[in-house]
MARMARKOL-56132 format. One record per residue: y, z, x of N, C-alpha, C in turn; chain. Coordinates in nm, 3 decimals, padded with zeros to 5 digits, m for minus. Layout:
! residues N
ATOM / Y / Z / X / Y / Z / X / Y / Z / X / A .
...
This chain:
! residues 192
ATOM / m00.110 / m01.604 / 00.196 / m00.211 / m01.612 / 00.091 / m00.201 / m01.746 / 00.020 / A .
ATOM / m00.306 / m01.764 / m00.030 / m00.289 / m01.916 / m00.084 / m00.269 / m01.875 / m00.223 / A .
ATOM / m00.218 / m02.026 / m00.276 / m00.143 / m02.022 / m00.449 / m00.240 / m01.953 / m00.493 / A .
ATOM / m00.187 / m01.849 / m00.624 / m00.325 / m01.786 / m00.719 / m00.346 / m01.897 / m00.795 / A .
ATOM / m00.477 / m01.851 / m00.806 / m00.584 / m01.900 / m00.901 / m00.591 / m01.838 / m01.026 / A .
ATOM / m00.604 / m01.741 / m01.018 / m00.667 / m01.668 / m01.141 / m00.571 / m01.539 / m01.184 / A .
ATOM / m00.611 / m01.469 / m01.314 / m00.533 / m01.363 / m01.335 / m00.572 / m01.199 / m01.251 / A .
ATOM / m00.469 / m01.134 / m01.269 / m00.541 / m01.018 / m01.181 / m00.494 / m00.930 / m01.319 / A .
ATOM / m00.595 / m00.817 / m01.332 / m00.624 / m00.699 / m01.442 / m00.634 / m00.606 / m01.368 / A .
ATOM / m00.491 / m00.517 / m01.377 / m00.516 / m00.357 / m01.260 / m00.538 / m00.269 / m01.376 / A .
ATOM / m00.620 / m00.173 / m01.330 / m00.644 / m00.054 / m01.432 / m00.575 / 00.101 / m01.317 / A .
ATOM / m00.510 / 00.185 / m01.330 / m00.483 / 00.211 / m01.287 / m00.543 / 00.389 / m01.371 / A .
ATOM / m00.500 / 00.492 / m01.283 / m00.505 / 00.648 / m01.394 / m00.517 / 00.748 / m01.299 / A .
ATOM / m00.494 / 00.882 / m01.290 / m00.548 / 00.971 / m01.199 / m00.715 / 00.995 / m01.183 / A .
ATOM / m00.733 / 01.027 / m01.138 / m00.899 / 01.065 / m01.114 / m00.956 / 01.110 / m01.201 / A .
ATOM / m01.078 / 01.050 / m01.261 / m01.143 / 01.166 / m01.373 / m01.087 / 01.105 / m01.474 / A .
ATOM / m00.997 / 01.028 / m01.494 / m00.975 / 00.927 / m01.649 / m01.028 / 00.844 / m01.680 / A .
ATOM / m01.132 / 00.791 / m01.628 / m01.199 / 00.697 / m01.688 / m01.226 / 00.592 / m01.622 / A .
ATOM / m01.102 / 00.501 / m01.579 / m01.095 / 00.423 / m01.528 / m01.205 / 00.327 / m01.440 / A .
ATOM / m01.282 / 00.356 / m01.376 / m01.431 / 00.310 / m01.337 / m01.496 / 00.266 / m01.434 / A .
ATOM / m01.537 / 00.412 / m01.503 / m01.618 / 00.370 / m01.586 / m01.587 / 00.218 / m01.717 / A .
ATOM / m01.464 / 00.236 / m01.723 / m01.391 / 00.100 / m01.821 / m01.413 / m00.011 / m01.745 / A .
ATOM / m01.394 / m00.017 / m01.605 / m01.391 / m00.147 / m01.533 / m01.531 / m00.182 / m01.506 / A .
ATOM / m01.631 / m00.094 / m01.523 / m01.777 / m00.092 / m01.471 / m01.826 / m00.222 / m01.620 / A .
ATOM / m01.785 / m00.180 / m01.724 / m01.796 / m00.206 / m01.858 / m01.720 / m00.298 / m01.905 / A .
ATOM / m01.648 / m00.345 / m01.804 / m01.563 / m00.508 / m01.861 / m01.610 / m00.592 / m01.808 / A .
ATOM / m01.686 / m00.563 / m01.685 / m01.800 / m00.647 / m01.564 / m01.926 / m00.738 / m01.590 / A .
ATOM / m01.949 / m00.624 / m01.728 / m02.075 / m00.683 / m01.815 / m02.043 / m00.804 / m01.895 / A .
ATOM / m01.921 / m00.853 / m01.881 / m01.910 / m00.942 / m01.986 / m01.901 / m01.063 / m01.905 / A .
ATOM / m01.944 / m01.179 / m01.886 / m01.929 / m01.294 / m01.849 / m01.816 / m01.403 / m01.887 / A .
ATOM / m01.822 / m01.375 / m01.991 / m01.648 / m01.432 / m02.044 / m01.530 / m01.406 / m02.017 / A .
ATOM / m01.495 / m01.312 / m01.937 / m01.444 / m01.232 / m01.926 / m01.388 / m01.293 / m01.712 / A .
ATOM / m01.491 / m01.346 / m01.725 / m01.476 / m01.450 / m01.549 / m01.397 / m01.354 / m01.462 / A .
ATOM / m01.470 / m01.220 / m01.499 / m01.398 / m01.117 / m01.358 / m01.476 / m01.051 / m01.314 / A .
ATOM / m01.451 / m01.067 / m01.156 / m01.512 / m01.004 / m01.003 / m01.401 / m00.866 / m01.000 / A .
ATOM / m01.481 / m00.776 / m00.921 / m01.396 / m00.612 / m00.902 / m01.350 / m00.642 / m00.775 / A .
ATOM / m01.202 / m00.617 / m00.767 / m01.185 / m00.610 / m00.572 / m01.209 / m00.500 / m00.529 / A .
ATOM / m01.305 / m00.529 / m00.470 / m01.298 / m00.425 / m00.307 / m01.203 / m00.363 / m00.265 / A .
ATOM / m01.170 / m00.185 / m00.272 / m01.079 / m00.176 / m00.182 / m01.099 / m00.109 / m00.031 / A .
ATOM / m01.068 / m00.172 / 00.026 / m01.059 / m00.113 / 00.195 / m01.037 / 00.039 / 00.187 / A .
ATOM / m01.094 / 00.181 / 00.253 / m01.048 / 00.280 / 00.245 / m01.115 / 00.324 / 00.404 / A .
ATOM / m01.005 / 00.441 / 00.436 / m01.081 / 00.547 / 00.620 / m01.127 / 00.687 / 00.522 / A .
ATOM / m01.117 / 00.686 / 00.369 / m01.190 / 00.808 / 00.350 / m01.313 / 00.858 / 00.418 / A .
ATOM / m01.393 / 00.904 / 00.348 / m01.532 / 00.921 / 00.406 / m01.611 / 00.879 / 00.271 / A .
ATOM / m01.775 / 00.802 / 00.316 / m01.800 / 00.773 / 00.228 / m01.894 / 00.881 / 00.170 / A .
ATOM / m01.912 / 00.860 / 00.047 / m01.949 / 00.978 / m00.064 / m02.137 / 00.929 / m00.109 / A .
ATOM / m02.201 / 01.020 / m00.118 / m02.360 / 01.018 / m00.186 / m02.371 / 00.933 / m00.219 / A .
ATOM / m02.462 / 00.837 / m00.205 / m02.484 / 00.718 / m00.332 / m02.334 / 00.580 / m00.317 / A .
ATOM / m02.225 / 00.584 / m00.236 / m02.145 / 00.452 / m00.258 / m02.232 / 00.367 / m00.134 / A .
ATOM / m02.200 / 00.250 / m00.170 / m02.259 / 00.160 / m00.081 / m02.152 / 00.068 / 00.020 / A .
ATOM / m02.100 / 00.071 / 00.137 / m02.013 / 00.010 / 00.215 / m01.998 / m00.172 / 00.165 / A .
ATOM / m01.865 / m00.226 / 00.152 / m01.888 / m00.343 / 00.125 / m01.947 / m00.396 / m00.041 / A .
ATOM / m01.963 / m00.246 / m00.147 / m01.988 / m00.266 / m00.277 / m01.903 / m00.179 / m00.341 / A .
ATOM / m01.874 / m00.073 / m00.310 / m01.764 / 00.023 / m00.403 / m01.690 / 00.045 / m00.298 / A .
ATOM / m01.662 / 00.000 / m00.198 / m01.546 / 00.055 / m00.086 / m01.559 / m00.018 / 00.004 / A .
ATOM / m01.474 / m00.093 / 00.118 / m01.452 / m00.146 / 00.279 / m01.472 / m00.011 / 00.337 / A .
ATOM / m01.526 / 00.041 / 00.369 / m01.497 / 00.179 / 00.510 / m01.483 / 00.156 / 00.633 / A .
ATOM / m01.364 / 00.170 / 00.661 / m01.335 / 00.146 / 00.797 / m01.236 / 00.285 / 00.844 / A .
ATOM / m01.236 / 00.266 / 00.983 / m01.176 / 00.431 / 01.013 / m01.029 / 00.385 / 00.972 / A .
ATOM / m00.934 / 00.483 / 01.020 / m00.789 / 00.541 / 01.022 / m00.740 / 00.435 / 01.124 / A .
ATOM / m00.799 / 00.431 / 01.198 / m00.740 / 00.316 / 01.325 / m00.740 / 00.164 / 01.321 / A .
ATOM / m00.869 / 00.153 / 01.229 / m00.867 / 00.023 / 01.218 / m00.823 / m00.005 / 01.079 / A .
ATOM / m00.750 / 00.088 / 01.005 / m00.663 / 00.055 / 00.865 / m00.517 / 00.069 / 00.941 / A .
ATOM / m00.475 / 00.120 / 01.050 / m00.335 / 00.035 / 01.082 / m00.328 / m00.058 / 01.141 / A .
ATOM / m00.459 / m00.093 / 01.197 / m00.469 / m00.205 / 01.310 / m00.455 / m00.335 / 01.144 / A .
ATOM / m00.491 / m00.272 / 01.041 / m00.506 / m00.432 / 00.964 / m00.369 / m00.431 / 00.882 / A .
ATOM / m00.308 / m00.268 / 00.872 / m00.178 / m00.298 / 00.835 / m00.063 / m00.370 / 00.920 / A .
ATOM / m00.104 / m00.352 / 01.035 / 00.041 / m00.414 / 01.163 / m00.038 / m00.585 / 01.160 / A .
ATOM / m00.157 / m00.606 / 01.120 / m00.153 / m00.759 / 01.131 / m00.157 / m00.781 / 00.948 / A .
ATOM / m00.082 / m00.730 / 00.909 / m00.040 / m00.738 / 00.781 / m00.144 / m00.815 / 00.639 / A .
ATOM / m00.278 / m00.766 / 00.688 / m00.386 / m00.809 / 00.609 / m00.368 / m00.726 / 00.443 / A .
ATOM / m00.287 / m00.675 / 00.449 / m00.312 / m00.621 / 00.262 / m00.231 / m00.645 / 00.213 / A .
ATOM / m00.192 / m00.652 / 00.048 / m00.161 / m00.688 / m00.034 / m00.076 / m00.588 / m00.079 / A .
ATOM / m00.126 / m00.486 / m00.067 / m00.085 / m00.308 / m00.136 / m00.166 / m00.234 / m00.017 / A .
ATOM / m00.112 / m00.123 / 00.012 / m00.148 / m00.026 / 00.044 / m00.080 / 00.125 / 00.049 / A .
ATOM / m00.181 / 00.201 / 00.072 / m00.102 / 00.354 / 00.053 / m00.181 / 00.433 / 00.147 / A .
ATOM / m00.126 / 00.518 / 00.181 / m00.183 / 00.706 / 00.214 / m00.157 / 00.777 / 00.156 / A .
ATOM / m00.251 / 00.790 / 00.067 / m00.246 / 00.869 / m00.003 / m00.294 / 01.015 / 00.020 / A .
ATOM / m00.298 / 01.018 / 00.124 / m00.341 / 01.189 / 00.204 / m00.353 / 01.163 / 00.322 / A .
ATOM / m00.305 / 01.243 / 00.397 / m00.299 / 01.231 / 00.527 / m00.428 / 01.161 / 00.600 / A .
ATOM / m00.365 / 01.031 / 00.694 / m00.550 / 00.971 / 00.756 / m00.623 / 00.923 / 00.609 / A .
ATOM / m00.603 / 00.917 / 00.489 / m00.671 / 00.878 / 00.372 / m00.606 / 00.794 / 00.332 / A .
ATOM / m00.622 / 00.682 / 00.356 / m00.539 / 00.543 / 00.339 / m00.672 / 00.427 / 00.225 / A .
ATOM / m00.592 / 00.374 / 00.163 / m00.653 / 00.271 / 00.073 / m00.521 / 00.183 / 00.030 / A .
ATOM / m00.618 / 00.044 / 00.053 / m00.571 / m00.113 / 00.025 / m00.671 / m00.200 / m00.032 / A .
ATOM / m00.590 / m00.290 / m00.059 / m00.631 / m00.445 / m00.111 / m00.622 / m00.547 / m00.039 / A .
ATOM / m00.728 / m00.528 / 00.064 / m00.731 / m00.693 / 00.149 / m00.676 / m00.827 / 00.072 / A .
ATOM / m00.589 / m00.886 / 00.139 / m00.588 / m01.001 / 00.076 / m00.697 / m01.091 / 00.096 / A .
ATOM / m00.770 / m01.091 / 00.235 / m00.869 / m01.180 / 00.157 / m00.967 / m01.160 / 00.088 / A .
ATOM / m00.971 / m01.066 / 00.031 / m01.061 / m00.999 / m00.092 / m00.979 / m01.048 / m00.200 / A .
ATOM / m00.904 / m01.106 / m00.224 / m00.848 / m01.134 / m00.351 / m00.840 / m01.307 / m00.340 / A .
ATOM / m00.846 / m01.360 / m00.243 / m00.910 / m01.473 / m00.194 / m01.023 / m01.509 / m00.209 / A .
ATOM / m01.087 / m01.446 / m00.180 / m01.250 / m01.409 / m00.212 / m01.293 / m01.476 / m00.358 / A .
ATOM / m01.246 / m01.395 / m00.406 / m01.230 / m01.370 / m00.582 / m01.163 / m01.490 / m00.632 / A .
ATOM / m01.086 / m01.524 / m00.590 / m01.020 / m01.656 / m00.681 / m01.102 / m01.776 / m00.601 / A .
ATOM / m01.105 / m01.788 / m00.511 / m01.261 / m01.867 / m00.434 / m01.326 / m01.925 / m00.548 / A .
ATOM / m01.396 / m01.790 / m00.619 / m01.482 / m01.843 / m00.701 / m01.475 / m01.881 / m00.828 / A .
ATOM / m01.350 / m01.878 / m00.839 / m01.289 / m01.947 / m00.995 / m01.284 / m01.814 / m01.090 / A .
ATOM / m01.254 / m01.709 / m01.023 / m01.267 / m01.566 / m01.116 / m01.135 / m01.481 / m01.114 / A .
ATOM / m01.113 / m01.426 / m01.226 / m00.951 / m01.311 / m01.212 / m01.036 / m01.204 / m01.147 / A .
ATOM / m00.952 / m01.106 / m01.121 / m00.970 / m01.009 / m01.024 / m00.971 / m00.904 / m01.092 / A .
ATOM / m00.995 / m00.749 / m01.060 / m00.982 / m00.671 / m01.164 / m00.976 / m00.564 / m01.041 / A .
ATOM / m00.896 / m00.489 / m01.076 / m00.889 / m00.390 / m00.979 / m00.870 / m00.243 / m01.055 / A .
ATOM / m00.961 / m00.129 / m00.995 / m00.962 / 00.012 / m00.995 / m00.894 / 00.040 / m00.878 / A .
ATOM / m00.743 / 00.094 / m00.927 / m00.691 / 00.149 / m00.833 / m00.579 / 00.248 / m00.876 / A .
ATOM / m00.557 / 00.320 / m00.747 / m00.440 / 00.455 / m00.799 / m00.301 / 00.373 / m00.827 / A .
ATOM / m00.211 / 00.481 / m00.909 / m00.079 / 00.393 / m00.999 / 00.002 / 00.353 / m00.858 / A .
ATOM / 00.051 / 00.393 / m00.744 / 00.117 / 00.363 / m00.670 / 00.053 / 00.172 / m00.643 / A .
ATOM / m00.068 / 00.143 / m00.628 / m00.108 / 00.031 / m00.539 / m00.108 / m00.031 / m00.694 / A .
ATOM / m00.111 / m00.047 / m00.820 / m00.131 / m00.100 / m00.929 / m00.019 / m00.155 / m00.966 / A .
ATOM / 00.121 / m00.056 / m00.939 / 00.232 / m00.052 / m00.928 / 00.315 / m00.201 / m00.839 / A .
ATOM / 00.241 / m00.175 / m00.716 / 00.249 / m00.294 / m00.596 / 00.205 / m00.415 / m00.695 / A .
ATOM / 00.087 / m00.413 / m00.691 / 00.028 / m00.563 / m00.731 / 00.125 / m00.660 / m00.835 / A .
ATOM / 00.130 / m00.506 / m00.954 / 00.214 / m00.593 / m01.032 / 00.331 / m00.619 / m01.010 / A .
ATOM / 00.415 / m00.618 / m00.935 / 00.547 / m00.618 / m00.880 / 00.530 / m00.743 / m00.806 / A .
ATOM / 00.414 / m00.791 / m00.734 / 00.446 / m00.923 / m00.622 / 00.385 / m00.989 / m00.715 / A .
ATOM / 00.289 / m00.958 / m00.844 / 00.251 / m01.091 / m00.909 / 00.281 / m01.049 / m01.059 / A .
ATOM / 00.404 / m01.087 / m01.101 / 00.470 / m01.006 / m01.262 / 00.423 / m01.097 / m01.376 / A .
ATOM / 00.385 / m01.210 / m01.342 / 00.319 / m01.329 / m01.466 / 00.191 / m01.303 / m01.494 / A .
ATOM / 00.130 / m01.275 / m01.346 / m00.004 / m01.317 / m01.350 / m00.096 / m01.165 / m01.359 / A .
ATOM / m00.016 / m01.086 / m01.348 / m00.133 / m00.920 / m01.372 / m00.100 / m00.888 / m01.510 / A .
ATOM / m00.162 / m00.804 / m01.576 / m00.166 / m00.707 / m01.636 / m00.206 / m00.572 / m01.583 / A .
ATOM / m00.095 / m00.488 / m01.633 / m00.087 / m00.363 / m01.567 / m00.167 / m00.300 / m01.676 / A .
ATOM / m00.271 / m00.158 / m01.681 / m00.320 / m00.050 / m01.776 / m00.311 / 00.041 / m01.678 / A .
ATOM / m00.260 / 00.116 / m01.793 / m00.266 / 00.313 / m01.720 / m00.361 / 00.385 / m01.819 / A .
ATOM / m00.493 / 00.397 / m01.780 / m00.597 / 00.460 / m01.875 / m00.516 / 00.649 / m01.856 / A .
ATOM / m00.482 / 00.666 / m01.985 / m00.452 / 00.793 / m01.972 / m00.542 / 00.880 / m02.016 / A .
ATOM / m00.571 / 01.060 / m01.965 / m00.656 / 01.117 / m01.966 / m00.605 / 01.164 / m02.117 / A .
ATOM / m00.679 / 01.257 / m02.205 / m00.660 / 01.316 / m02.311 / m00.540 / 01.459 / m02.204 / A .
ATOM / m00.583 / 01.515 / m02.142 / m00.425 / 01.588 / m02.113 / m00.528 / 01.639 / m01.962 / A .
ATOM / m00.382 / 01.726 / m01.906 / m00.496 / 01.753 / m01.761 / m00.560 / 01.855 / m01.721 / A .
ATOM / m00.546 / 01.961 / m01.875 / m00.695 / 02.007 / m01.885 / m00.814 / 01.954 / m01.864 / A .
ATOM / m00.847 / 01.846 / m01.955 / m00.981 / 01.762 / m01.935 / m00.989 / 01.685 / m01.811 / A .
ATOM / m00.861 / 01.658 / m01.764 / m00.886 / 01.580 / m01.626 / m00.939 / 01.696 / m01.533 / A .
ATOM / m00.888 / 01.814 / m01.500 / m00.935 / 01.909 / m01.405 / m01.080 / 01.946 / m01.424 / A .
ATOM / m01.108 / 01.968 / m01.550 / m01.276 / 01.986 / m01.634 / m01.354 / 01.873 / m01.570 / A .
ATOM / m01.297 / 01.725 / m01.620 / m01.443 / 01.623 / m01.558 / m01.445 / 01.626 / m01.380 / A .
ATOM / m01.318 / 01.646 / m01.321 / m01.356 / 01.664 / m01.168 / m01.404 / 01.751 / m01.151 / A .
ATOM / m01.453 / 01.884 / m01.198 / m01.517 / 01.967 / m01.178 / m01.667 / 01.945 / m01.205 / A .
ATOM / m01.667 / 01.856 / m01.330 / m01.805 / 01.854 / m01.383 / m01.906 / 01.748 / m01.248 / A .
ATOM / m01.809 / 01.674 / m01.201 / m01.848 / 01.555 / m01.054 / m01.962 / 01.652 / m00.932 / A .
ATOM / m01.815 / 01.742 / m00.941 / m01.930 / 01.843 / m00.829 / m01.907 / 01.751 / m00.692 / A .
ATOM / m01.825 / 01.655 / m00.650 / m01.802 / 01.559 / m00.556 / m01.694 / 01.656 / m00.448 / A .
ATOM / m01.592 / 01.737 / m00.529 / m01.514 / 01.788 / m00.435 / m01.491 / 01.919 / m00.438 / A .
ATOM / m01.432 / 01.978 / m00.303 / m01.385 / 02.117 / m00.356 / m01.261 / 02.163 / m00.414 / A .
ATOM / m01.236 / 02.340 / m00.410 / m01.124 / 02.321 / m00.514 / m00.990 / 02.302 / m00.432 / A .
ATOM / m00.980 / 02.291 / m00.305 / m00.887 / 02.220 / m00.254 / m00.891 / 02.094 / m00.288 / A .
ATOM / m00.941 / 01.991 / m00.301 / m00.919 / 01.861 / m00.312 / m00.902 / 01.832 / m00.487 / A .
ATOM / m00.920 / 01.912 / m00.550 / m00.938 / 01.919 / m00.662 / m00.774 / 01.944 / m00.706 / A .
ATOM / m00.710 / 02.056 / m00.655 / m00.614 / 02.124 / m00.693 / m00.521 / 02.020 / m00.631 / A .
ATOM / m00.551 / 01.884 / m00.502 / m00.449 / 01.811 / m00.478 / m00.458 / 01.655 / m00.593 / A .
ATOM / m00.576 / 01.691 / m00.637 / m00.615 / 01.553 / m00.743 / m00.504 / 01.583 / m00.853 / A .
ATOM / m00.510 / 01.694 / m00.914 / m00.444 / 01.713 / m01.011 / m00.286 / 01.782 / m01.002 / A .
ATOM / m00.229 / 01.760 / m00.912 / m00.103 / 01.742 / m00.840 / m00.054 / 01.591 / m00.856 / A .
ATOM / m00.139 / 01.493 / m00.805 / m00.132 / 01.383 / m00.742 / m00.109 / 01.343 / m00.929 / A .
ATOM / m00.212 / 01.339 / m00.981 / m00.255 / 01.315 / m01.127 / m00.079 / 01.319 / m01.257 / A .
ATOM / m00.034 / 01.465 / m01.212 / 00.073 / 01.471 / m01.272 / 00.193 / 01.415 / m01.253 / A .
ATOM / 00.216 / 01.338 / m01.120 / 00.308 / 01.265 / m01.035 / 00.271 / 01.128 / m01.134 / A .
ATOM / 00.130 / 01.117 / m01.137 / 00.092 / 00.937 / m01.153 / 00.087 / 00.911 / m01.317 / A .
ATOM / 00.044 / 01.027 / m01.390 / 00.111 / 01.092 / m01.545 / 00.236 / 01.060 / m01.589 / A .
ATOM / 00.314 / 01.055 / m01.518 / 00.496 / 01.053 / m01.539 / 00.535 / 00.926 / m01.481 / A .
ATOM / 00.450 / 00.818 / m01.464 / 00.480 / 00.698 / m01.451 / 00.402 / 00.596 / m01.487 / A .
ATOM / 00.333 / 00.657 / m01.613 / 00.265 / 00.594 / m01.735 / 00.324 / 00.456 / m01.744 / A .
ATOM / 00.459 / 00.506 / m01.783 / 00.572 / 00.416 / m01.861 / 00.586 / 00.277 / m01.806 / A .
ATOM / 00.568 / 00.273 / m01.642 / 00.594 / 00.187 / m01.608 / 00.501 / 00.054 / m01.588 / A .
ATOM / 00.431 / 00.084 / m01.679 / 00.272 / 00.012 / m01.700 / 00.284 / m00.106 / m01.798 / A .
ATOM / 00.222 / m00.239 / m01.799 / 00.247 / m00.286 / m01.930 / 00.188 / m00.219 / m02.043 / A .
ATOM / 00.080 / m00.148 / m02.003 / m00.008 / m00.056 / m02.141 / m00.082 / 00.036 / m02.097 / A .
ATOM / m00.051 / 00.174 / m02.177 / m00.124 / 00.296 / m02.200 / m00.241 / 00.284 / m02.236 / A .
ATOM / m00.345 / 00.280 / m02.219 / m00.458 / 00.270 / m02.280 / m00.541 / 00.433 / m02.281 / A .
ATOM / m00.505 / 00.515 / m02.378 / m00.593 / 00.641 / m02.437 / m00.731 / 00.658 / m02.395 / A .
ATOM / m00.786 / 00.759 / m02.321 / m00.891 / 00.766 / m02.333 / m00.924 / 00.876 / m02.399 / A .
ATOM / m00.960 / 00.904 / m02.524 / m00.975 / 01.004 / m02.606 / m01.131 / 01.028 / m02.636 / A .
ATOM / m01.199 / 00.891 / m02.647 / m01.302 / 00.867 / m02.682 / m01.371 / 00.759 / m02.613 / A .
ATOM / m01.430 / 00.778 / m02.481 / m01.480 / 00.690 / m02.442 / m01.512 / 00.493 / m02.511 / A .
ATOM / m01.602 / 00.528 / m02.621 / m01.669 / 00.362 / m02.645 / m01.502 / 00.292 / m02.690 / A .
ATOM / m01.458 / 00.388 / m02.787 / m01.326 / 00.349 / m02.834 / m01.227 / 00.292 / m02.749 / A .
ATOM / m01.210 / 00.351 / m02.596 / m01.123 / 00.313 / m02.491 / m01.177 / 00.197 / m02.433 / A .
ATOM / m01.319 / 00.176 / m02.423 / m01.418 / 00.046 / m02.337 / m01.392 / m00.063 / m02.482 / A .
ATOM / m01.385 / m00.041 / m02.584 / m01.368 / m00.149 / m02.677 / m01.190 / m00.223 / m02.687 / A .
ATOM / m01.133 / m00.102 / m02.679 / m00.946 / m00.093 / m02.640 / m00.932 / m00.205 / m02.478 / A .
ATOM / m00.980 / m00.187 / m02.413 / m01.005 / m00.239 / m02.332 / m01.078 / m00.390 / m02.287 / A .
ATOM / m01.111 / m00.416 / m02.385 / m01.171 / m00.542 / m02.400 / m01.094 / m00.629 / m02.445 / A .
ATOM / m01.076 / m00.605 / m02.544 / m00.992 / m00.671 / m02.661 / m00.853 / m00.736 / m02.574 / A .
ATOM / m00.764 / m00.594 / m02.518 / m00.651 / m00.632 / m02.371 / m00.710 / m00.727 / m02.301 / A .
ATOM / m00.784 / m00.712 / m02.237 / m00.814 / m00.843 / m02.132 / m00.860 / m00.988 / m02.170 / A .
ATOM / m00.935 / m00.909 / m02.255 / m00.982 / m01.088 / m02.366 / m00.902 / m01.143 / m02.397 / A .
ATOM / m00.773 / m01.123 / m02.442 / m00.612 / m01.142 / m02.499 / m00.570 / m01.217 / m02.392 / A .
ATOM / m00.588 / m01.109 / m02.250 / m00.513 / m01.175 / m02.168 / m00.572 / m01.295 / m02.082 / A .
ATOM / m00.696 / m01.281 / m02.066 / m00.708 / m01.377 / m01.963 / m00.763 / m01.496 / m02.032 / A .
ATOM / m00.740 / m01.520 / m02.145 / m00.745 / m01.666 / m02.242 / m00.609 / m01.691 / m02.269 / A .
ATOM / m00.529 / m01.598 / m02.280 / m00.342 / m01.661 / m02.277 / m00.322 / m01.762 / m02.197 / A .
């Protein structure tokens, strides 16, 4: 990979915390000189995402074929055959254009990033109000069933208990309150 350029901003949280929606809403700001990375996934794609705008989709085969030629940055399986990464040259991409990076991603790969780049990320763990409400808004999605549901919020309580290891908790109690909490962090940071 070539020298960074720019800062990288991971937002990290279990499903149903917010997290999108915060990064959707830091996008709007131009000052702010941040592009979303792309992440590569063999999920399946869902109603309404667009290939190459909210996701890489590529199968199961051709996400080890890019792990053995060691194209990512982070990656995980996070369910069996359900693999998601961070192309590096998607983060190439992004500093290309004179922009920090900002990534929506689960705590394990947020975890990664900040570990190979400890100066240059800022870590957030948008936490849910508790995982009552997290099980409530995946339900309210209507996206999955209650198998996938009942492994979200498994997965959720694993990624809950390693809050800590975040540079910052960021509450989501109240939506505008968390998108304003959220601003303020990155504005801080990527003018430091």
């Amino acid at each position: 990979m070539t020298k960074p350029q720019g800062k990288l901003i991971v937002f990290s949280a279990p499903s149903g915390s917010g997290k999108t929606t915060i990064v959707k809403h830091l996008l709007t700001f131009p000052e702010l000189k941040m592009a979303f990375s792309i992440s590569a996934t063999s999920r399946y794609m869902r109603e309404g995402e667009i290939n190459g705008k909210d996701y890489y989709f590529i199968s199961a085969e051709e996400f080890q074929k890019k792990i053995s030629e060691n194209a990512f940055i982070e990656y995980e399986e996070v369910y069996k055959d359900n693999f998601y990464g961070t192309l590096k040259s998607e983060i190439e991409r992004i500093w290309s254009e004179g922009k920090n990076v900002v990534f929506d991603i689960d705590v394990v790969g947020g975890l990664n990033i900040k570990k190979q780049f400890p100066e240059q990320a800022l870590a957030v763990f948008v936490s849910p109000p508790s995982v009552e409400e997290l099980e409530r808004r995946l339900r309210f999605r209507q996206t999955e069933c209650d198998e996938k549901i009942s492994m979200r919020l498994e997965k959720a309580e694993r990624e809950i208990s390693r809050a800590s290891e975040f540079d910052v908790i960021l509450e989501n109690h109240d939506l505008e309150t968390a998108k304003q909490e959220a601003y303020d962090l990155v504005s801080k940071f990527v003018n430091a």
